[in-house]
N, C-alpha and C positions, 0 to 999 in steps of 0.2 A: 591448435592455433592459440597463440596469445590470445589473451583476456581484453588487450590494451585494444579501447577502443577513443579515448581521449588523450590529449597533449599530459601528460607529467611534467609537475617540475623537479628538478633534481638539485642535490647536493655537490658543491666540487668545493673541494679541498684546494686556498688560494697559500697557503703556509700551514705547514705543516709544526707543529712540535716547539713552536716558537720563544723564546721569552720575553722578548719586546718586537713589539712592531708600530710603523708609523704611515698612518693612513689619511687623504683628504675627504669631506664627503663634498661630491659638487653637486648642492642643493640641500635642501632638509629630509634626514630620517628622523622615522618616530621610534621611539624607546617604548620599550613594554608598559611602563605606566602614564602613557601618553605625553610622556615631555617631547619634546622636537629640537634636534641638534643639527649643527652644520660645522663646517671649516674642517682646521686640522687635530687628529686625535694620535693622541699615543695609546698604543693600547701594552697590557700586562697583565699577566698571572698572580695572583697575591694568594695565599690558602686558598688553593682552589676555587678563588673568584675570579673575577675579569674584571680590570679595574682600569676604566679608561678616565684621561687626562686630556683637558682641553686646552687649547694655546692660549688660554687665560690663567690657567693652572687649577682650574676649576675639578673636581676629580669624581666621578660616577662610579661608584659600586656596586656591581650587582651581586646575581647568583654565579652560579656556576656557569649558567649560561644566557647572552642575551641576545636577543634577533633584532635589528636596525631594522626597520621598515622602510623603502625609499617612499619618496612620495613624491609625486605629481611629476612621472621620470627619472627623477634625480640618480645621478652614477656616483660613484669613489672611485681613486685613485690608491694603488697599495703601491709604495714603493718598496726598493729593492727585492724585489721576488725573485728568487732563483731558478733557473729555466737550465732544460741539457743536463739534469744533475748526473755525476759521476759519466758524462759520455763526452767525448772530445768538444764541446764546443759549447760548454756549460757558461754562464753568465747570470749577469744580475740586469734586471730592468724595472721599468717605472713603467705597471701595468693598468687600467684604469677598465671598469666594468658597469654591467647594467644589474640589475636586481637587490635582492634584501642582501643583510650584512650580518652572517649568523658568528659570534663568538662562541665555543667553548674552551675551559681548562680542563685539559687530560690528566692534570695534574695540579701538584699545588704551585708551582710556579711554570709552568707551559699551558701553550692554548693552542688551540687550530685555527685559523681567520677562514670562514667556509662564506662562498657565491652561494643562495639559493636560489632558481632563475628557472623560467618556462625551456623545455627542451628543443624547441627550435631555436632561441634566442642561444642558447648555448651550440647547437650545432654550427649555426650562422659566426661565431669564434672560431670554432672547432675549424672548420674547412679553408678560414684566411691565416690561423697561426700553424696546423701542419703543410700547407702549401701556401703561393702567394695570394693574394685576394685577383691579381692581373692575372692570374691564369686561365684559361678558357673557358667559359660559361658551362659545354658538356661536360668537360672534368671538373669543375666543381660542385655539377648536380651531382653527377656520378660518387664526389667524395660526400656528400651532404647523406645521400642515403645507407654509402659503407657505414658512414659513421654512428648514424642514427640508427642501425643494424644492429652495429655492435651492442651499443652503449643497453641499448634493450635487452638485446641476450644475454649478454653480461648480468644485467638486474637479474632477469627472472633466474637463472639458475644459480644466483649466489643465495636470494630467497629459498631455493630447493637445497641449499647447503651441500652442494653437489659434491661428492667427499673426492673424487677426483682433479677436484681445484686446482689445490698446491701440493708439490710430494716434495719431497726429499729422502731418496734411497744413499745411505753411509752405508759403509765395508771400510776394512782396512785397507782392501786393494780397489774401489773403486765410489763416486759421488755422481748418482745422477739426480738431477735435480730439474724444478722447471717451477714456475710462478704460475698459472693460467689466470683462472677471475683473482682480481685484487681481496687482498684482505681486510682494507678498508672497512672499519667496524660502525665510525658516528658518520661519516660521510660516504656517497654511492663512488665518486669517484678523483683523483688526483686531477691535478692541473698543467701535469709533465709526460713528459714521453713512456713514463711507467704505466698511464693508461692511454689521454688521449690530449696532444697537446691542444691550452686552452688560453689562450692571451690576450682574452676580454676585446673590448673594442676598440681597443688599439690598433691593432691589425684590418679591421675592416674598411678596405679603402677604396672598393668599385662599387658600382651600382649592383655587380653581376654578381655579386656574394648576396645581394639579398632577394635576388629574382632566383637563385639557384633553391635558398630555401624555400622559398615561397612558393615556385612549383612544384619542388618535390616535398610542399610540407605530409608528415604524416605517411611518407612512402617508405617501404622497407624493403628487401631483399626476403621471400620468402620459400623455404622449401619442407615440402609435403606440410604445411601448414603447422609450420613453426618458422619462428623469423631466424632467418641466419647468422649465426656465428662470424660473422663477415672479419673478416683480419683483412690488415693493409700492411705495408712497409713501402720506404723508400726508393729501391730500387732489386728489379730480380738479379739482375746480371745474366738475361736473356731467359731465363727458365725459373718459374716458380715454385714451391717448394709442399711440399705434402704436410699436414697438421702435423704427423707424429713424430716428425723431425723436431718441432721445438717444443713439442708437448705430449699429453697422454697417447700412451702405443693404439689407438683408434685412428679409423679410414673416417673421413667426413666427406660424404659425395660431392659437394659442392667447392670444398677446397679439395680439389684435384693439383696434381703438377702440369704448368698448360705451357708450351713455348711461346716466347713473346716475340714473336716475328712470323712471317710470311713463309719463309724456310722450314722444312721439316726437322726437328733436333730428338732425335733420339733420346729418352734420359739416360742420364749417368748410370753406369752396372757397375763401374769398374773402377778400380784406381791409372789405367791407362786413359779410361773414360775423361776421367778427371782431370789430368795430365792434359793429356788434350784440348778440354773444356776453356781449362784457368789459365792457358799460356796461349790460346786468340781470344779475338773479339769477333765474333760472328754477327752479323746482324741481328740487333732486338728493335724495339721500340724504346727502350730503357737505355740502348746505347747511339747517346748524342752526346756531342759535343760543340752544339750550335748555341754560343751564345746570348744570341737573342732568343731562345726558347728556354733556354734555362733560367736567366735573368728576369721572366716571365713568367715563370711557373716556382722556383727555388725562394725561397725566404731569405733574406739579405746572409745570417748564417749559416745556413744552407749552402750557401753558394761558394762557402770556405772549402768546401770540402767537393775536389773536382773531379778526382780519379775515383769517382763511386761504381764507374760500370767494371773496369779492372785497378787490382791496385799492388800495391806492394808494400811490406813490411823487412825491416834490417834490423836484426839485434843482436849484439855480440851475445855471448852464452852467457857470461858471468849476469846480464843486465838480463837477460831472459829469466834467468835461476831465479833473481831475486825479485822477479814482479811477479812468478808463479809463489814463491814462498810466499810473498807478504798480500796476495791477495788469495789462497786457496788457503795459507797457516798450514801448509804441509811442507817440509824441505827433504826433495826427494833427493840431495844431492847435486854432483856432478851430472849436468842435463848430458845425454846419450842421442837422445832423440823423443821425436815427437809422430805419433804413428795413426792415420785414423784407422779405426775399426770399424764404422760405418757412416756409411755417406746418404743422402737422401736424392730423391734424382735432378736436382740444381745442381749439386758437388756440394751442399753444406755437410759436414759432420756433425753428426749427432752423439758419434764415442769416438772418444779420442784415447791414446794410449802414451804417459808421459812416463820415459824408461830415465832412470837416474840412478849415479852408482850408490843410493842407500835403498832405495825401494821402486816400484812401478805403481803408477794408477792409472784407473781409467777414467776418466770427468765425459758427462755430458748432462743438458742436452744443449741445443744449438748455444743458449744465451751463456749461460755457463762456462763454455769454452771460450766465448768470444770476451768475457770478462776474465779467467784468469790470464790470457793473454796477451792483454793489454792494459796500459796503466789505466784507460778508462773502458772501452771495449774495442772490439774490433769491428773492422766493419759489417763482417758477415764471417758465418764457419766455412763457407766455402772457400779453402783455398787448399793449394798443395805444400810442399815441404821442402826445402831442398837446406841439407847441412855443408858448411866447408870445414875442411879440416885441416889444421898445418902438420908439418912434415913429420910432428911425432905422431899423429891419426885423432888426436885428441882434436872437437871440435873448434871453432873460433866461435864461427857464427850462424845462426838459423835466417832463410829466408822465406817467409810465406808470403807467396803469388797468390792472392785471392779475387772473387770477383762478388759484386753487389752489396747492397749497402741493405741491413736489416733480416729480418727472419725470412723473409721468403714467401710467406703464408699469403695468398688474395689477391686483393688489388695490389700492384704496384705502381706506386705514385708515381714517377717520373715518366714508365710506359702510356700510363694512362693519358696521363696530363700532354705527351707527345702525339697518343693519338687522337686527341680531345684537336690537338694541333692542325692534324691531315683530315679532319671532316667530320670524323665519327663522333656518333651521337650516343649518350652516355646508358640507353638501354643497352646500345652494341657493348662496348667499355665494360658494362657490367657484366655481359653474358657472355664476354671473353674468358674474363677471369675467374666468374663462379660457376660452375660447370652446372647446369638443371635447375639455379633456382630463377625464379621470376617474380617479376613485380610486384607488388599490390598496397594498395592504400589503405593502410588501416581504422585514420581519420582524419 
């Protein structure tokens, strides 16, 4: 069992790598030698200090590193923060937060702008910027405890240096690769979709985002007395997805593959399976197309993006060639085809097989794929292939039929939040999606 018997506060990462950034504070921070600042700051890296500039032109040098203290409440505002990085729907916003304001320089002219802040107060972000804040009460406890799952297990075994974290297997004929706990060295965790989207209190706009915390403060998802590895994603596309699909080749009892519907669905064995799977829409909970539920639960962004339950992708070969070369830096040639070699029981692929007339590889695992083929990613591995070819046999063009938006793995958000919709109450919600584990308070 976890040790954690008290609230933590944690580290996030609001800019990463920066060299200028420009932030408001709304109300007074203390500075480490008890001075007290307010307004607007420009902040920057100078030899490895952190040298902030006041809109009087007034200029603070520290060390390498300085911690703002808020006081008496007081929030900042960072602007232009980058949100969606390298995924379709990437932007810039004006984000504004609650807790301390920690500066470091990683270097001599970059720094990181880190939130240091109580972990419900950060969960309480967490569940209104990856869904909406209007979303229903049971799917927002439901995502309050995924979240605060994670964000825990994560901690404790990146502390255990768990060496199965990050791999990266190279060959000349194949690249399996996979990301799992963050590498994240001065800070616990990012502010993006790399860990767990987090956009301050901006986003918190119902009552029922802070009643969702506040009941389930301190709850986790727990199995055999360790908190769970809890994964979520966006959408299954009816069938959710086994851990070792998008990560180390291990079973984890509680992320099992579960059908999201009423319907019995077999999992996928087969590439006929699949076939089959990616060219209907069978009923899920994940597959709506009711506006007023989406507009409800979908983050204004979000909502750009509509054919998540099935979708489809066109791309001539020559513009296919060249977004596998310039994002894998391998040019296998005249693209042939695209082959999977193993599927997970959603239909994601996990290895994929890209035949070209100079060479063959094999790329996995889920995320991997879904980025070399596409200029930002795709939406899911789950899809099938179908090539046209003109009259000399040589290709034109590749189409992938795919379905579901994200890895697969857990909760999925759209399911949930639809059945959060038709009644169900968010222990149900939880105990749909994580096969055995159960609740429990741990402070």
């Amino acid at each position: 069992m976890s040790m954690i018997n008290s609230e933590p506060k944690i580290k996030v990462a609001l800019l990463q790598s920066y060299k200028e950034a420009q932030i408001n504070l709304n109300g007074r921070f203390r500075l480490p030698d008890g001075r007290k600042i307010t307004g607007h700051l420009r902040i920057r890296a100078e030899q490895e200090q952190i040298v902030l500039i006041q809109s009087s032109g007034v200029q603070i040098t520290g060390q390498k590193e300085i911690l703002l203290s808020a006081q008496d409440g007081a929030t900042f505002t960072v602007f232009h923060v980058q949100i969606g990085i390298d995924f379709h729907w990437q932007r810039s916003q004006e984000q504004s937060f609650r807790g301390d304001l920690f500066l470091s320089a990683n270097s001599a002219s970059l720094f990181d702008l880190i939130n240091e802040i109580p972990l419900e107060d950060y969960i309480e972000s967490v569940i209104s910027s990856e869904m909406s804040a209007q979303a229903p009460l049971e799917f927002l406890k439901a995502q309050a405890t995924v979240a605060r799952s994670w964000l825990v297990a994560m901690l404790e075994r990146k502390q255990k240096h768990d060496s199965n974290s990050n791999f990266e297997k190279t060959s000349d004929i194949q690249i399996i690769s996979w990301h799992d706990i963050n590498d994240h060295q001065y800070f616990d965790v990012c502010a993006d979709d790399h860990c767990q989207r987090y956009q301050g209190i901006t986003k918190i706009t119902s009552a029922d985002v802070g009643e969702a915390v506040r009941t389930t403060q301190g709850l986790f998802l727990v199995y055999k007395n360790n908190i769970c590895d809890a994964r979520y994603h966006k959408a299954c596309g009816g069938q959710t997805e086994i851990f070792s699909t998008a990560w180390e080749d291990k079973s984890i009892p509680y992320l099992q593959s579960v059908t999201d519907h009423a319907d019995t669905h077999a999992p996928i064995v087969s590439e006929k399976d699949a076939q089959h799977w990616l060219s209907t829409k069978p009923p899920a909970y994940c597959n709506t197309a009711d506006n007023k539920i989406l507009n409800q639960i979908l983050p204004l962004f979000d909502q750009e993006t509509l054919d998540f339950y099935r979708w489809q992708v066109i791309y001539k070969r020559q513009d296919l060639e060249e977004i596998i070369r310039r994002k894998s830096g391998i040019d296998v040639g005249e693209l042939k085809n695209l082959i999977p070699i193993e599927r997970g029981p959603s239909g994601r692929i996990s290895k994929l097989k890209i035949e070209g007339s100079q060479r063959a590889i094999l790329v996995g695992k889920e995320l991997e794929i879904r980025r070399w083929l596409s200029e930002s990613h795709l939406l899911s591995s789950a899809f099938i292939v179908s090539a046209e070819s003109v009259a000399s046999g040589k290709v034109n063009r590749f189409i992938l039929s795919g379905g579901g938006w994200g890895h697969g793995v857990g909760l999925c958000q759209i399911g949930a939040a639809v059945m959060a919709a038709k009644g169900f109450k968010a222990p149900e919600i939880l105990a749909h999606y994580f096969t055995g584990a159960v609740l429990k308070k741990l402070y």
